[in-house]
C-alpha positions in Angstrom: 20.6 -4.4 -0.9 20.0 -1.8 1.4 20.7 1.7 0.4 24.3 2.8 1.6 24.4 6.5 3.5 27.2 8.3 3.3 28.2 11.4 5.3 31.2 13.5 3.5 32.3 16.4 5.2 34.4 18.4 2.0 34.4 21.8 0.7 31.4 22.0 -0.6 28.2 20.0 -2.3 26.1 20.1 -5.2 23.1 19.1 -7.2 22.3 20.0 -11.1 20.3 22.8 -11.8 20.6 25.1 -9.1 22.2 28.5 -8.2 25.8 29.3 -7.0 25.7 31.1 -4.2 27.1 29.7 -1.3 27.1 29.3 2.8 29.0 28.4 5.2 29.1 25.0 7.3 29.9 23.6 10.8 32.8 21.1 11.2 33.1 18.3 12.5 36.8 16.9 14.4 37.8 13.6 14.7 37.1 13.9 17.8 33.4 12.9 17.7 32.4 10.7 20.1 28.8 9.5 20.5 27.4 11.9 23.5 24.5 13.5 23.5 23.8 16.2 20.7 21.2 17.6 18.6 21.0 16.7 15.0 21.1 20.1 13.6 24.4 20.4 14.9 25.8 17.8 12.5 24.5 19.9 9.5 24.7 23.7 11.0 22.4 25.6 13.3 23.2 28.7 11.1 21.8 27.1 7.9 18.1 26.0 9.7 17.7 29.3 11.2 18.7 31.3 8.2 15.4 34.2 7.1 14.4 32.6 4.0 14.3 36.3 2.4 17.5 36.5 2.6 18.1 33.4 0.4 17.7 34.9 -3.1 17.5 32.9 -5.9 17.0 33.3 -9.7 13.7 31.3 -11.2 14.5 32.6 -15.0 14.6 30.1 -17.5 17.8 31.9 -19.2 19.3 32.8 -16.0 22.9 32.3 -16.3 23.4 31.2 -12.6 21.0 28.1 -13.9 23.3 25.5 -15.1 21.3 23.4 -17.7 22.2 19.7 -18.7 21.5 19.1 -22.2 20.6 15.3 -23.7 23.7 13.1 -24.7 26.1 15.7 -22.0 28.4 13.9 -19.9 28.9 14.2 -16.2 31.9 15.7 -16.5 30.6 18.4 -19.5 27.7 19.4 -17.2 29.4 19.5 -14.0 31.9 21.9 -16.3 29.2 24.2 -17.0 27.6 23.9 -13.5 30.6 25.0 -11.5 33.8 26.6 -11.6 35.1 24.7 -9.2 37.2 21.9 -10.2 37.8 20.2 -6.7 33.9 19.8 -6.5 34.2 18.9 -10.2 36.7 16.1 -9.2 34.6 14.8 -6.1 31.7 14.1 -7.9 33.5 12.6 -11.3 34.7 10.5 -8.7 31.9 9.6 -7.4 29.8 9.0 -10.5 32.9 6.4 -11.5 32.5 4.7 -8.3 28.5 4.4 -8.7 28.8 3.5 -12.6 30.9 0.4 -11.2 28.6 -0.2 -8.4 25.7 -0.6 -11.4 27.6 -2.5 -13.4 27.9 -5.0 -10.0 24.8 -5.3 -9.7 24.0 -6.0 -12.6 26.1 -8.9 -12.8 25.3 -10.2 -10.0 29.0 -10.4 -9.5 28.4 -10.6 -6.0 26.0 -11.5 -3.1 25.1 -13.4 0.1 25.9 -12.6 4.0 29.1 -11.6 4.5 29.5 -10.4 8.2 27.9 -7.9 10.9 28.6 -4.4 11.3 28.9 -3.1 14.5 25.3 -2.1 14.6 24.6 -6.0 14.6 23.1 -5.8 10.8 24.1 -8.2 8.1 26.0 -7.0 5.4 25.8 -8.2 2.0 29.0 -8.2 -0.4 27.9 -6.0 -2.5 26.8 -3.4 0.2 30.5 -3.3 1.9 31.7 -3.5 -1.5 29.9 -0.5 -2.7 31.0 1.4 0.9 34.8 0.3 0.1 34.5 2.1 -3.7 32.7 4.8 -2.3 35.7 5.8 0.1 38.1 5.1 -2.0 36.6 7.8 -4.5 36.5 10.3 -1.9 40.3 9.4 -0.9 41.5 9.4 -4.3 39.6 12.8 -5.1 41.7 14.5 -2.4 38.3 17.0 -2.1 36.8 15.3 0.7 37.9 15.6 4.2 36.0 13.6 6.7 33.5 10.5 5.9 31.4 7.9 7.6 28.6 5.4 6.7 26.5 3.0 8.0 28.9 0.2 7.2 32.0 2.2 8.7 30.3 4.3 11.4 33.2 6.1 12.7 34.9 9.3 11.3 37.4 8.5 8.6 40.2 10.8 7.0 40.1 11.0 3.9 42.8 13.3 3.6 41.5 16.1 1.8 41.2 19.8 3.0 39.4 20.5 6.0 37.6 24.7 5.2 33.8 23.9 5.0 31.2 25.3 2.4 27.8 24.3 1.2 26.0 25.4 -2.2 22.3 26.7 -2.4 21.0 23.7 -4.6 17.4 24.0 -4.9 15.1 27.2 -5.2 12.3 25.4 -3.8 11.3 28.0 -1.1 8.1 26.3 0.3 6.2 23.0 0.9 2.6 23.5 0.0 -0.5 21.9 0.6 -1.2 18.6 -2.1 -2.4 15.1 -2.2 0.0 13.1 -2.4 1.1 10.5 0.1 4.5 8.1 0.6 3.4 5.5 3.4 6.6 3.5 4.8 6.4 0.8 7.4 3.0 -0.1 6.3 2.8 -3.5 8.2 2.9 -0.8 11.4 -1.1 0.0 10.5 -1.6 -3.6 11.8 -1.2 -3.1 15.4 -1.4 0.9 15.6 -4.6 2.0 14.8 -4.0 6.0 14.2 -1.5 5.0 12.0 -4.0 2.5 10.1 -6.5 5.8 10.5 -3.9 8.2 9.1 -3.9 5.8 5.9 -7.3 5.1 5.8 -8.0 9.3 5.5 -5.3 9.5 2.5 -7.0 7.0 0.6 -10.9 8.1 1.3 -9.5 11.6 0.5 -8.1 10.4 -3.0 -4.4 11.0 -2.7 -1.9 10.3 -5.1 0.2 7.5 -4.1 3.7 8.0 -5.0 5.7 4.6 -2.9 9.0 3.3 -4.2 10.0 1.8 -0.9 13.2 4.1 -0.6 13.3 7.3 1.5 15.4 9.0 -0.7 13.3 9.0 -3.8 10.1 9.5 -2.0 11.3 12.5 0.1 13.2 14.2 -2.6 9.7 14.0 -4.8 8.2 16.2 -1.8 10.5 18.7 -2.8 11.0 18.5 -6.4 6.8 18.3 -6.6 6.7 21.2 -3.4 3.5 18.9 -2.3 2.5 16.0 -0.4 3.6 13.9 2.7 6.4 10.9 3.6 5.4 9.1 6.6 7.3 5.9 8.3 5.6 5.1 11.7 6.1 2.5 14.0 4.2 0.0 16.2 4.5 -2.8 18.8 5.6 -5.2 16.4 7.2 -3.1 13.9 10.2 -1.1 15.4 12.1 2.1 13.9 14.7 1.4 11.3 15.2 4.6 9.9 18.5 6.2 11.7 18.2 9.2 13.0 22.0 10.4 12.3 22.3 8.8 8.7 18.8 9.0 7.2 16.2 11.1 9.5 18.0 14.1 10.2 19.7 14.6 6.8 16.3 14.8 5.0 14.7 16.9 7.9 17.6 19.5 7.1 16.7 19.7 3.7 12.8 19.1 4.3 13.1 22.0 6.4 15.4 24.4 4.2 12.9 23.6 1.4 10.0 25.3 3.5 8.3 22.4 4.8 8.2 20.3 8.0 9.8 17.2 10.1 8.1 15.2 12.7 9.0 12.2 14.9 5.1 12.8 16.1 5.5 15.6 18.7 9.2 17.4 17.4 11.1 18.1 14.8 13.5 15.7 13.9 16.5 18.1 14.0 15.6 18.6 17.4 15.9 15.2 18.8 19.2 14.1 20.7 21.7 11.7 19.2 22.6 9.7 21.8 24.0 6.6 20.5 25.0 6.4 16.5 22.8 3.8 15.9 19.3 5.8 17.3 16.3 5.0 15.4 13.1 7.0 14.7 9.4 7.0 13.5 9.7 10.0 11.0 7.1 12.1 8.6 8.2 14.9 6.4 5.9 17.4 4.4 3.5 20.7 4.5 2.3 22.3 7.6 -0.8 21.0 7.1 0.1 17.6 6.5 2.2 17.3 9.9 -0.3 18.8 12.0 -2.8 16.0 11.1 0.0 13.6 11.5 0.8 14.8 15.1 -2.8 14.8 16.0 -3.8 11.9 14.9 -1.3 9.9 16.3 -0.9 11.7 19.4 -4.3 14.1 19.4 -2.2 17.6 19.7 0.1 19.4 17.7 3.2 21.7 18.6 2.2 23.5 14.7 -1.0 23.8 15.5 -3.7 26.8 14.1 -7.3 26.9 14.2 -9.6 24.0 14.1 -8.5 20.1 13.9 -7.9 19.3 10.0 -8.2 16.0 8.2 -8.0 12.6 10.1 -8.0 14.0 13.5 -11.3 16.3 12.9 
Protein backbone atom coordinates (compact mmCIF):
# COMPACT_ATOMS: atom_id res chain seq x y z
CA UNK A 1 0.00 0.00 0.00
CA UNK A 2 1.44 3.14 -0.75
CA UNK A 3 1.58 5.82 1.87
CA UNK A 4 -1.55 8.21 1.53
CA UNK A 5 -0.52 12.20 1.71
CA UNK A 6 -2.76 14.34 2.96
CA UNK A 7 -2.82 18.21 2.79
CA UNK A 8 -5.21 19.86 5.57
CA UNK A 9 -5.45 23.38 5.65
CA UNK A 10 -7.16 24.01 9.56
CA UNK A 11 -6.41 26.27 12.31
CA UNK A 12 -3.55 24.99 13.37
CA UNK A 13 -1.08 21.63 13.60
CA UNK A 14 0.70 19.77 16.05
CA UNK A 15 3.22 17.26 17.11
CA UNK A 16 3.98 15.86 20.93
CA UNK A 17 6.58 17.29 22.73
CA UNK A 18 7.04 20.68 21.54
CA UNK A 19 6.42 24.34 22.47
CA UNK A 20 3.28 26.55 22.10
CA UNK A 21 4.00 29.32 20.51
CA UNK A 22 2.51 29.96 17.40
CA UNK A 23 2.70 31.65 13.66
CA UNK A 24 0.85 32.51 11.20
CA UNK A 25 -0.04 30.74 7.78
CA UNK A 26 -0.92 31.48 4.09
CA UNK A 27 -4.29 30.32 2.68
CA UNK A 28 -5.20 28.73 0.20
CA UNK A 29 -8.98 29.43 -1.82
CA UNK A 30 -10.81 27.05 -3.62
CA UNK A 31 -9.84 28.68 -6.29
CA UNK A 32 -6.51 26.77 -6.90
CA UNK A 33 -5.96 25.92 -10.09
CA UNK A 34 -2.77 24.18 -11.29
CA UNK A 35 -0.59 27.22 -12.89
CA UNK A 36 2.58 27.89 -12.24
CA UNK A 37 3.75 28.53 -8.51
CA UNK A 38 6.51 28.01 -6.19
CA UNK A 39 6.25 25.46 -3.48
CA UNK A 40 6.86 27.69 -0.65
CA UNK A 41 3.87 29.41 -1.44
CA UNK A 42 1.67 26.43 -0.49
CA UNK A 43 3.24 26.38 3.10
CA UNK A 44 4.15 30.31 3.58
CA UNK A 45 7.01 32.39 2.39
CA UNK A 46 6.90 34.18 5.88
CA UNK A 47 7.58 30.89 7.82
CA UNK A 48 11.03 29.94 5.41
CA UNK A 49 12.40 33.32 5.67
CA UNK A 50 11.68 33.73 9.36
CA UNK A 51 15.50 34.76 11.53
CA UNK A 52 15.90 31.68 13.34
CA UNK A 53 16.84 33.92 16.53
CA UNK A 54 13.78 35.09 16.67
CA UNK A 55 12.28 31.54 17.16
CA UNK A 56 12.84 31.02 20.87
CA UNK A 57 12.31 27.89 22.37
CA UNK A 58 12.60 26.32 25.80
CA UNK A 59 15.13 23.02 25.91
CA UNK A 60 14.42 22.43 29.92
CA UNK A 61 13.49 19.16 30.86
CA UNK A 62 10.82 20.68 33.42
CA UNK A 63 9.82 23.38 31.25
CA UNK A 64 6.15 23.77 31.52
CA UNK A 65 5.71 24.72 27.76
CA UNK A 66 7.14 20.95 27.16
CA UNK A 67 4.12 18.74 27.06
CA UNK A 68 5.38 15.19 28.23
CA UNK A 69 3.44 11.90 27.42
CA UNK A 70 3.73 9.45 30.09
CA UNK A 71 3.48 5.36 29.49
CA UNK A 72 -0.08 3.80 29.42
CA UNK A 73 -1.60 7.93 28.49
CA UNK A 74 -4.09 8.06 25.96
CA UNK A 75 -4.20 10.22 22.91
CA UNK A 76 -6.80 12.10 24.11
CA UNK A 77 -5.08 12.62 27.97
CA UNK A 78 -1.81 13.77 26.30
CA UNK A 79 -3.17 15.87 23.64
CA UNK A 80 -5.21 17.38 27.02
CA UNK A 81 -2.02 18.30 28.52
CA UNK A 82 -0.29 19.27 25.23
CA UNK A 83 -2.77 21.96 24.27
CA UNK A 84 -5.49 24.05 25.33
CA UNK A 85 -7.09 23.99 22.40
CA UNK A 86 -9.79 21.72 22.08
CA UNK A 87 -10.61 22.18 18.23
CA UNK A 88 -6.92 20.94 17.59
CA UNK A 89 -7.77 18.45 20.38
CA UNK A 90 -10.84 17.25 18.26
CA UNK A 91 -8.84 17.13 14.78
CA UNK A 92 -6.33 14.95 15.87
CA UNK A 93 -8.71 12.47 18.15
CA UNK A 94 -10.29 12.29 15.05
CA UNK A 95 -7.65 11.45 13.24
CA UNK A 96 -6.04 8.89 15.48
CA UNK A 97 -9.80 7.04 15.31
CA UNK A 98 -9.60 7.14 11.65
CA UNK A 99 -5.83 5.58 11.63
CA UNK A 100 -6.65 3.07 14.58
CA UNK A 101 -9.32 1.69 12.00
CA UNK A 102 -7.12 1.92 9.06
CA UNK A 103 -4.66 -0.62 11.38
CA UNK A 104 -7.07 -2.69 12.22
CA UNK A 105 -7.83 -3.05 8.14
CA UNK A 106 -4.91 -3.96 7.52
CA UNK A 107 -4.42 -6.11 9.67
CA UNK A 108 -7.25 -8.09 8.60
CA UNK A 109 -6.62 -8.05 5.36
CA UNK A 110 -10.17 -6.99 5.13
CA UNK A 111 -9.42 -5.61 1.93
CA UNK A 112 -7.18 -5.54 -1.15
CA UNK A 113 -6.53 -5.84 -4.97
CA UNK A 114 -6.86 -3.07 -7.86
CA UNK A 115 -9.58 -1.12 -7.65
CA UNK A 116 -9.47 1.71 -10.26
CA UNK A 117 -7.06 4.66 -11.46
CA UNK A 118 -6.77 7.98 -10.06
CA UNK A 119 -6.49 10.77 -12.21
CA UNK A 120 -2.76 10.69 -12.08
CA UNK A 121 -3.10 7.27 -14.03
CA UNK A 122 -1.94 5.17 -10.74
CA UNK A 123 -3.65 2.14 -9.49
CA UNK A 124 -5.37 2.30 -6.37
CA UNK A 125 -5.72 -0.37 -4.00
CA UNK A 126 -9.04 -0.77 -1.73
CA UNK A 127 -7.46 -0.18 1.07
CA UNK A 128 -5.65 2.99 -0.04
CA UNK A 129 -8.98 4.82 -1.24
CA UNK A 130 -10.44 3.36 1.73
CA UNK A 131 -8.03 4.85 4.08
CA UNK A 132 -8.39 8.44 2.00
CA UNK A 133 -12.41 8.06 2.41
CA UNK A 134 -11.88 7.64 6.49
CA UNK A 135 -9.41 10.13 6.49
CA UNK A 136 -11.84 12.96 5.10
CA UNK A 137 -14.44 11.91 6.76
CA UNK A 138 -12.48 12.54 10.16
CA UNK A 139 -11.56 15.93 9.07
CA UNK A 140 -15.41 16.58 8.04
CA UNK A 141 -16.77 15.32 11.09
CA UNK A 142 -14.10 17.22 13.35
CA UNK A 143 -15.52 20.51 11.89
CA UNK A 144 -11.62 21.92 12.63
CA UNK A 145 -10.43 21.40 9.24
CA UNK A 146 -11.11 23.59 6.47
CA UNK A 147 -9.68 22.70 3.16
CA UNK A 148 -8.10 19.11 2.21
CA UNK A 149 -6.60 17.18 -0.68
CA UNK A 150 -4.65 13.94 -1.33
CA UNK A 151 -3.12 12.05 -3.80
CA UNK A 152 -6.19 9.99 -4.28
CA UNK A 153 -8.54 13.14 -4.37
CA UNK A 154 -6.22 15.78 -5.78
CA UNK A 155 -8.45 18.64 -5.89
CA UNK A 156 -9.34 21.10 -3.03
CA UNK A 157 -12.19 19.74 -0.84
CA UNK A 158 -14.34 21.58 1.86
CA UNK A 159 -14.45 20.24 4.59
CA UNK A 160 -16.47 22.67 6.16
CA UNK A 161 -14.68 23.84 9.06
CA UNK A 162 -13.32 27.44 9.76
CA UNK A 163 -11.13 29.05 7.37
CA UNK A 164 -8.45 31.62 10.03
CA UNK A 165 -4.94 29.89 9.48
CA UNK A 166 -2.28 29.11 12.27
CA UNK A 167 0.63 26.89 12.66
CA UNK A 168 2.40 25.62 15.98
CA UNK A 169 6.31 25.70 16.60
CA UNK A 170 6.61 21.76 16.92
CA UNK A 171 10.12 20.95 17.10
CA UNK A 172 13.20 22.85 18.74
CA UNK A 173 15.48 21.32 16.46
CA UNK A 174 17.31 24.52 15.38
CA UNK A 175 20.05 23.00 13.13
CA UNK A 176 21.12 20.03 10.86
CA UNK A 177 24.58 19.07 11.64
CA UNK A 178 27.21 17.28 10.09
CA UNK A 179 26.89 13.04 10.79
CA UNK A 180 27.16 9.74 9.10
CA UNK A 181 24.27 8.59 8.46
CA UNK A 182 22.71 7.96 5.08
CA UNK A 183 18.90 6.98 3.73
CA UNK A 184 19.49 5.92 -0.03
CA UNK A 185 15.97 5.74 -2.06
CA UNK A 186 15.60 4.72 -5.60
CA UNK A 187 18.57 2.58 -5.37
CA UNK A 188 18.06 0.61 -8.68
CA UNK A 189 18.87 4.44 -10.18
CA UNK A 190 22.91 3.64 -9.17
CA UNK A 191 22.57 1.14 -12.13
CA UNK A 192 22.51 3.42 -15.00
CA UNK A 193 23.72 6.74 -13.23
CA UNK A 194 27.08 6.50 -12.19
CA UNK A 195 27.46 9.72 -9.69
CA UNK A 196 24.67 8.44 -8.11
CA UNK A 197 26.30 4.80 -7.80
CA UNK A 198 29.63 7.08 -6.75
CA UNK A 199 27.54 9.04 -4.20
CA UNK A 200 26.78 5.51 -2.60
CA UNK A 201 29.89 3.99 -3.07
CA UNK A 202 31.62 7.20 -0.83
CA UNK A 203 28.82 6.56 2.07
CA UNK A 204 29.71 3.13 2.46
CA UNK A 205 33.77 3.39 2.12
CA UNK A 206 33.26 6.25 4.56
CA UNK A 207 31.34 3.93 7.14
CA UNK A 208 27.95 5.56 7.49
CA UNK A 209 25.25 4.39 9.35
CA UNK A 210 22.54 3.18 7.23
CA UNK A 211 19.20 4.00 8.52
CA UNK A 212 16.56 2.70 5.09
CA UNK A 213 12.96 1.81 5.87
CA UNK A 214 11.82 2.47 2.34
CA UNK A 215 9.38 5.37 3.39
CA UNK A 216 10.27 9.01 3.16
CA UNK A 217 8.48 9.97 6.03
CA UNK A 218 10.29 7.93 8.58
CA UNK A 219 13.64 8.39 7.05
CA UNK A 220 13.44 12.18 6.69
CA UNK A 221 11.79 12.78 10.08
CA UNK A 222 15.01 10.64 11.58
CA UNK A 223 17.27 13.54 10.01
CA UNK A 224 15.57 15.79 12.23
CA UNK A 225 14.77 13.96 15.28
CA UNK A 226 18.77 12.66 15.11
CA UNK A 227 19.86 16.54 13.72
CA UNK A 228 22.41 14.41 11.44
CA UNK A 229 22.82 12.61 8.31
CA UNK A 230 21.40 12.63 4.69
CA UNK A 231 17.94 11.33 2.61
CA UNK A 232 18.72 11.05 -0.98
CA UNK A 233 16.13 9.64 -3.85
CA UNK A 234 17.88 10.19 -7.29
CA UNK A 235 16.83 9.27 -10.61
CA UNK A 236 18.14 7.75 -13.82
CA UNK A 237 17.36 6.73 -17.43
CA UNK A 238 15.49 3.93 -16.44
CA UNK A 239 14.32 4.85 -13.17
CA UNK A 240 12.04 8.05 -13.27
CA UNK A 241 10.91 10.46 -10.30
CA UNK A 242 8.13 9.27 -8.12
CA UNK A 243 8.29 11.41 -5.37
CA UNK A 244 5.70 14.42 -5.95
CA UNK A 245 6.82 17.47 -5.62
CA UNK A 246 3.42 19.17 -4.18
CA UNK A 247 2.52 16.13 -1.75
CA UNK A 248 5.78 14.72 -0.65
CA UNK A 249 9.00 16.86 -1.78
CA UNK A 250 8.03 20.17 -0.86
CA UNK A 251 6.31 19.37 2.45
CA UNK A 252 9.55 17.75 3.97
CA UNK A 253 11.83 20.60 2.33
CA UNK A 254 9.67 23.06 4.43
CA UNK A 255 10.29 21.36 7.45
CA UNK A 256 13.98 20.18 6.38
CA UNK A 257 14.52 23.64 5.99
CA UNK A 258 12.78 25.17 9.23
CA UNK A 259 14.84 22.55 11.18
CA UNK A 260 18.18 24.24 9.97
CA UNK A 261 19.23 21.95 7.31
CA UNK A 262 18.93 21.80 3.44
CA UNK A 263 16.77 20.60 0.23
CA UNK A 264 18.13 19.80 -3.10
CA UNK A 265 16.64 18.53 -6.45
CA UNK A 266 20.63 18.58 -7.44
CA UNK A 267 21.13 22.38 -8.28
CA UNK A 268 17.90 24.22 -6.05
CA UNK A 269 16.13 23.94 -3.30
CA UNK A 270 13.14 22.16 -3.58
CA UNK A 271 10.82 25.03 -2.29
CA UNK A 272 12.10 26.85 -5.06
CA UNK A 273 10.99 24.78 -7.88
CA UNK A 274 7.72 25.60 -9.86
CA UNK A 275 4.52 23.51 -9.61
CA UNK A 276 3.32 23.37 -12.74
CA UNK A 277 1.12 20.46 -13.04
CA UNK A 278 -0.21 18.64 -9.54
CA UNK A 279 1.25 15.60 -10.47
CA UNK A 280 5.17 17.08 -10.98
CA UNK A 281 7.75 14.69 -9.89
CA UNK A 282 11.26 15.22 -8.55
CA UNK A 283 14.75 13.66 -7.75
CA UNK A 284 15.12 15.04 -4.07
CA UNK A 285 18.00 14.91 -1.13
CA UNK A 286 17.43 16.51 2.20
CA UNK A 287 20.23 16.94 5.04
CA UNK A 288 23.33 19.17 6.39
CA UNK A 289 25.14 21.67 4.43
CA UNK A 290 27.77 19.55 4.02
CA UNK A 291 25.95 16.67 2.92
CA UNK A 292 24.12 18.63 0.01
CA UNK A 293 27.09 20.29 -1.33
CA UNK A 294 28.67 16.87 -2.03
CA UNK A 295 25.42 15.73 -3.40
CA UNK A 296 25.21 18.77 -5.90
CA UNK A 297 28.73 18.19 -6.93
CA UNK A 298 28.89 15.00 -7.40
CA UNK A 299 26.01 14.69 -9.45
CA UNK A 300 26.37 17.82 -11.28
CA UNK A 301 30.19 18.93 -10.29
CA UNK A 302 29.10 22.51 -8.69
CA UNK A 303 27.26 23.65 -5.93
CA UNK A 304 24.87 26.81 -5.36
CA UNK A 305 26.09 26.17 -1.18
CA UNK A 306 29.23 25.90 -1.94
CA UNK A 307 32.56 27.12 0.51
CA UNK A 308 36.06 26.29 0.26
CA UNK A 309 37.50 23.18 -1.23
CA UNK A 310 35.45 20.18 -2.83
CA UNK A 311 34.41 17.77 0.16
CA UNK A 312 33.67 14.06 0.08
CA UNK A 313 32.79 12.14 -3.23
CA UNK A 314 33.39 15.00 -5.48
CA UNK A 315 37.08 15.77 -4.03
Amino acid sequence: METAGITCYARGAFLPGVSSQQYSTTRVSPSFSSKSMKSRWVFGESLRIMPRASVKVSKMKNSSLVARCALGDSLEEFLSKATPDKGLVRLMTCMGEALRTIAFKVRTASCGGTACVNSFGDEQLAVDMLADKLLFEALTYSHFCKYACSEEVPELQDMGGPAQGKWLHVKDTTEIGEGKMFSPGNLRATFDNPDYDKLINYYVREKYTLRYTGGMVPDVNQIIVKEKGIFTNVTSPTAKAKLRLLFEVAPLGFLIEKAGGHSSDGKQSVLDKLIVNLDDRTQVAYGSKNEIIRFEETLYGSSRLKSGVPVGAAA
